[in-house]
N, C-alpha and C positions, 0 to 999 in steps of 0.2 A: 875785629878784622873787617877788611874792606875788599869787596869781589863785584866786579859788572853784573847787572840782572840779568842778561844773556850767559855769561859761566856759570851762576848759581842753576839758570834752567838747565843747562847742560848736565848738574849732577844728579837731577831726574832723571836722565836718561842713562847715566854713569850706571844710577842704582839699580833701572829696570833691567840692564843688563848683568848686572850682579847677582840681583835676585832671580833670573833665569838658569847663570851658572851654578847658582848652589839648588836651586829647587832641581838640575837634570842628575848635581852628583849626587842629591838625595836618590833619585828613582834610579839612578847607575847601582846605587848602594842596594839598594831595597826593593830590584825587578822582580816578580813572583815568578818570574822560570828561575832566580839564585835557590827560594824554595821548595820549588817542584825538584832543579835538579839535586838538591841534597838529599829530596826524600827517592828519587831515583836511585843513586848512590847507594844508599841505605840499603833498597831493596836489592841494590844489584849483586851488594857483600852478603847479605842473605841468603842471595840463590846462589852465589858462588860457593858458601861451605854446605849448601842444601844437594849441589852439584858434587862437591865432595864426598860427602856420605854415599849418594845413591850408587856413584862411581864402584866407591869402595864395596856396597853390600851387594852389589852389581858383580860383579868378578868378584867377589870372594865366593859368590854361589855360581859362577859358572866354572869356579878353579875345583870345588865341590861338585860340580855334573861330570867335569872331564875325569874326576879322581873315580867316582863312580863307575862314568861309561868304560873306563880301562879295569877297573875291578871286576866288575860284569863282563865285559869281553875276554878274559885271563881267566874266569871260571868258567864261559860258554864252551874255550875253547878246550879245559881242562876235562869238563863234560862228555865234550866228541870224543877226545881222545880215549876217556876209560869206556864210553858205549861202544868206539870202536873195539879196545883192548878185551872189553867184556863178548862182545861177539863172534871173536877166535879164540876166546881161552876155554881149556877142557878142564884144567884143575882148579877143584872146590875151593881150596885156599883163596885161592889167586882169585876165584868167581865172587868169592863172596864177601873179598876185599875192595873188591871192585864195584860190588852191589851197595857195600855200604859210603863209598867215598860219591857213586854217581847220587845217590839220597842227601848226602850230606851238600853235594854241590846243585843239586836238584834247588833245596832249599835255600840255599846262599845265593839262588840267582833268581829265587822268586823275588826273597828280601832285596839282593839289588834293584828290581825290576822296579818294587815298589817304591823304593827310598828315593829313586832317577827319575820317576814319574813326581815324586812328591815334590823333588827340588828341581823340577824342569818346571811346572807351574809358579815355584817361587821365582827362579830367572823370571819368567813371563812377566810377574807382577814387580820384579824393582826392575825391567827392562820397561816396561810400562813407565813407573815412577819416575825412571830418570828422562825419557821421553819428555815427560813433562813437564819436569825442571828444564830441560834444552829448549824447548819451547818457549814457555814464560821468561825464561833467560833472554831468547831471543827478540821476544817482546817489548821487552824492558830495556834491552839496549836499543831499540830500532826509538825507544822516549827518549833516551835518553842524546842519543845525535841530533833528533829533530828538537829537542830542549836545546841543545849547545850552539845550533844553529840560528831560533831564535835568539837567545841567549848575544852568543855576537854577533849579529845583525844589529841587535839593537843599543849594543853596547858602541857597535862603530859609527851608529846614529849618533848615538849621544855624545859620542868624543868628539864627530863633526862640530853639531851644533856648540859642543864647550869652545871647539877650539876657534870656531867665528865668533859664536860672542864675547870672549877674551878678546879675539884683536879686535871687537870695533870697541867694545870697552877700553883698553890700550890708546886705541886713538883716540880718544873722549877726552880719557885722565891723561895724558901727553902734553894736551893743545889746553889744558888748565893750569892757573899759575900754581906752581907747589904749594903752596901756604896752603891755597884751597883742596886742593887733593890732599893733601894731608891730616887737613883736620877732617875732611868725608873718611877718613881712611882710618882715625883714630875713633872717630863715635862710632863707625860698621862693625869695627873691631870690639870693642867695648859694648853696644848695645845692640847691633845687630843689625843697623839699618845705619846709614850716614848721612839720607837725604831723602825729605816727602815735600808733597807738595801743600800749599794753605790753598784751600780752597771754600770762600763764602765760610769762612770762618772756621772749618773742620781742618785739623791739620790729619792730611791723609794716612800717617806713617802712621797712626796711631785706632780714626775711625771717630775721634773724640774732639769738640766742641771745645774753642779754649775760653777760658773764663774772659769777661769782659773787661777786666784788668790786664792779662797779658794782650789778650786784642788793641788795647789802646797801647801799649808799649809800640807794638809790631806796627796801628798807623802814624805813630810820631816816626819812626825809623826813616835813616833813608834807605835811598831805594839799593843802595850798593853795599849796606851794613849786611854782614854775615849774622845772621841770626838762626839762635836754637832753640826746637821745638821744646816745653817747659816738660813736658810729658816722655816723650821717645827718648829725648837729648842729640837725635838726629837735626841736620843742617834744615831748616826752614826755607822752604823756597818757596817765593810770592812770586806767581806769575805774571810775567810782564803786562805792561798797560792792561792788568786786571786792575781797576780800583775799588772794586767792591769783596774782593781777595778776602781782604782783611774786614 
């Protein structure tokens, strides 16, 4: 294949911009706020069913203080009533039926007292607990916005820069004859790279020295032959009026 020494330098620049669009979708792929926010997420479905539970043992024991405090008050008031009943009644029966229900309710309202005091300290301690699941909840969402923030910030960085380097890449491979775009476009494909430069004897795509046999291939060449690196298989390009290139 035959390409002007000016088109073939042109697919160094094709490539640089190539190689810029895939190195920004790697880091679009692979930003470390993708896995700060997953492990956010994680944590945030944790304190969600952790919010769950506290909720639940949360009111179930204050549904437990009101059954209480209404038990206790329906025996205070049951109380007054026989102290009152017992302190106008003259007959023994009657006194001393009275004597034994106020003993009996004497009792039953010391045991509420204590069982309302026992389960008011527990509210205290899962009103506490859940406290601090809302908290850390709140904590963890306030990462979790300021992650999604950086997160697309820099995601609409990088779509900018994809989407200018596309078109000045576009306009590069446009203003090149197909044959030549084509075959950059077949080795990129294939081996990952389409085009490096020869520089004082190192073809760059690669970093590697080519043997002094293909070097003499490459100074017989002309200067408009399409040549492929023996190493990469990427398109060889000898810079213009370098002649020590090769």
């Amino acid at each position: 294949m035959k390409a002007s020494p000016h088109d073939q330098l042109a697919l160094v620049t094709l490539q640089e911009h190539d190689t810029g669009i895939a190195q920004r979708r790697v880091e679009r792929a692979k930003m470390p706020q993708l896995a700060q926010l997953a492990e956010v997420t994680a944590a945030l479905s944790a304190l969600g069913a952790r919010l769950v539970e506290a909720t639940g043992v949360t009111e179930d024991l204050r549904t437990e203080l009101s059954r209480l405090e209404s038990d206790r008050r329906v025996a205070a008031e049951r109380l007054a009533r026989d102290t009152n009943l017992l302190q106008n009644s003259s007959n023994p029966k009657d006194i001393a039926g009275l004597e034994h229900e106020i003993e009996t309710l004497t009792r039953r309202t010391s045991e509420l007292d204590d069982a309302e005091l026992q389960v008011l300290e527990s509210v205290e301690r899962a009103q506490a607990d859940l406290d601090a699941v809302v908290d850390e909840l709140a904590v963890v969402t306030a990462q979790r916005v300021a992650l999604e923030e950086q997160l697309g910030q820099r995601e609409a960085e990088l779509d900018t820069e994809i989407a200018n380097m596309t078109r000045l890449r576009n306009d590069i491979a446009n203003g090149l004859p197909a044959e030549l775009t084509a075959l950059y476009e077949k080795q990129r494909e294939r081996y990952g790279i389409g085009a490096g430069l020869l520089i004082n004897g190192v073809s760059v795509a690669t970093g590697m020295l080519l043997s002094e046999s293909d070097l003499d291939i490459i100074r017989h060449a002309e200067s408009d032959d399409v040549l492929l690196c023996p190493d990469s298989n990427c398109i060889l390009v000898r810079p213009v009026g370098d002649e020590a290139s090769a």
